[in-house]
C-alpha positions, -999 to +999 in steps of 0.1 A: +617-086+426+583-082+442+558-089+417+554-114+386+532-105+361+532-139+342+516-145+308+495-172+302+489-183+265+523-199+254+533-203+290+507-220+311+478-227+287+488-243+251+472-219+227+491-236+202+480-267+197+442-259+208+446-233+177+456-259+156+428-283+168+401-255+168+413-251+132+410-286+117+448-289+117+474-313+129+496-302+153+529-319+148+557-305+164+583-316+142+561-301+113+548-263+132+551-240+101+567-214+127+598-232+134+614-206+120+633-192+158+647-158+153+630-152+120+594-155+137+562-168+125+529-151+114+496-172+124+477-149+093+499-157+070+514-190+079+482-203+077+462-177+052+438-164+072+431-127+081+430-118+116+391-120+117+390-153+102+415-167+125+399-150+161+364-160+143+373-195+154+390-183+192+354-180+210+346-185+246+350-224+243+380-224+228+396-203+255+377-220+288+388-254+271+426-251+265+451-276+280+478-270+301+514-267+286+531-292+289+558-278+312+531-252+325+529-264+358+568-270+361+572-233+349+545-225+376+563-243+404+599-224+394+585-186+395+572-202+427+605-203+440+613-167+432+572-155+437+548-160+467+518-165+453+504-129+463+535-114+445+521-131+409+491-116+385+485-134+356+484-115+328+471-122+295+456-098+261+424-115+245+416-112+211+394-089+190+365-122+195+346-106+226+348-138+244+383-144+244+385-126+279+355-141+297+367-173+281+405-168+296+389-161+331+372-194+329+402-210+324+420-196+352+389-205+371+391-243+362+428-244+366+439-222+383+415-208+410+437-196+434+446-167+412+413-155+398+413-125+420+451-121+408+442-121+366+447-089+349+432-086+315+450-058+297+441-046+261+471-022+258+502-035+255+517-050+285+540-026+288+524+000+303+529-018+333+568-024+327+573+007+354+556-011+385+587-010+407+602-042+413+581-063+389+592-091+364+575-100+335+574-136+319+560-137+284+572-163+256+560-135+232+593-123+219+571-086+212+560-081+246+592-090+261+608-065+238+579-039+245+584-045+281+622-040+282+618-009+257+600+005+286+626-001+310+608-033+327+626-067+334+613-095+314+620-134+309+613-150+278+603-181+279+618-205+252+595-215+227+602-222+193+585-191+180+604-168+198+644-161+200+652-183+227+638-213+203+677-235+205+661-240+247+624-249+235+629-282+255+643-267+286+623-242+288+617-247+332+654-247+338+660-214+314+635-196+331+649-210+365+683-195+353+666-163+343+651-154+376+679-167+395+699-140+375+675-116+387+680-121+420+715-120+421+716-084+403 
C-alpha cells in the first residue's frame, strides 16, 4: 500500500447530520430514515426532494461549515498508522451546487490544512483512479467502494449505517483498523 485516497463526507466531515440541520430536520440517530443497512437509503426519496431541491440547500456554507465525525479524527489517526501523511489524498465528489467544491476545500482548509495541497476533487467516479498501483481507497459509500473494486482497486468501507457494513456502525475505527491491517498482511 503506498497511497490512501480517503473520502471525506461520511468519513471525516458529518454530511449527515449538517444535511439534516441545513434542512430544518432533526437528526436523531435512533430515528435516520436510512437505517435500512444492506437495503440502502435514498436522500431524494427518503426525504421527497429532487436532486436539485436537495443540492439547492448544499451551498458553499454548508460545506465550509460541516463538523467533524465523530470518530473522524480516530479514523484519521488509524490510516495514519498504515499512511504517512504524503501517502494520503483526500478525495471527495461535490455536488451539481457549484460551490460544493470550493466549499469542501474550505473545509479541508479549516480542518485540515496540512492536506490542502493533497485534496483531489474528482467529478467522475472515483474509480478511475482504482488502477493507481498500490493505492487503497476508504469510502463509507457502499457505490464507490463497489465501483472501485469493479475496477480492480482495493477499497475499505467504512461502517456506517447506510452502507453494508451497518451491524459495525459503532466500531467503525477498529473495523477499518482491521481492514488495513488485512491489507498489509496480503
Amino acid at each position: 500500500m503506498q497511497r490512501c485516497f480517503l473520502d471525506i463526507d461520511g468519513v471525516l466531515a458529518d454530511f449527515n447530520s449538517g444535511a439534516h440541520k441545513a434542512l430544518g430536520l432533526s437528526f436523531d440517530k435512533g430515528h435516520w430514515p436510512y437505517t435500512r443497512g444492506p437495503g440502502g437509503w435514498d436522500w431524494y426519496e427518503e426525504l421527497g426532494l429532487s436532486l436539485e431541491e436537495f443540492d439547492s440547500h448544499l451551498g458553499f456554507d454548508f460545506w465550509a461549515n460541516l463538523e467533524w465525525m465523530p470518530d473522524g479524527h480516530d479514523i484519521l489517526r488509524t490510516v495514519l498508522r498504515f499512511f504517512s501523511p504524503k501517502q494520503i489524498t483526500l478525495l471527495t465528489t461535490p455536488m451539481p451546487n457549484v460551490m460544493s467544491a470550493s466549499g469542501k476545500v474550505a473545509w479541508v482548509k479549516e480542518h485540515l490544512p496540512a492536506y490542502d495541497n493533497s485534496l483531489m476533487v474528482i467529478t467522475d467516479s472515483k474509480s478511475v483512479l482504482a488502477q493507481v498501483p498500490g493505492a487503497v481507497l476508504v469510502d463509507d459509500c457502499q457505490k464507490n467502494v463497489n465501483q472501485w473494486r469493479a475496477a480492480g482497486g482495493v477499497a475499505v468501507l467504512v461502517p456506517r449505517p447506510w452502507n453494508n457494513m451497518y451491524a459495525f456502525a459503532e466500531s467503525a475505527v477498529e473495523d477499518v483498523r482491521i481492514q488495513l491491517e488485512a491489507l498489509t498482511c496480503d
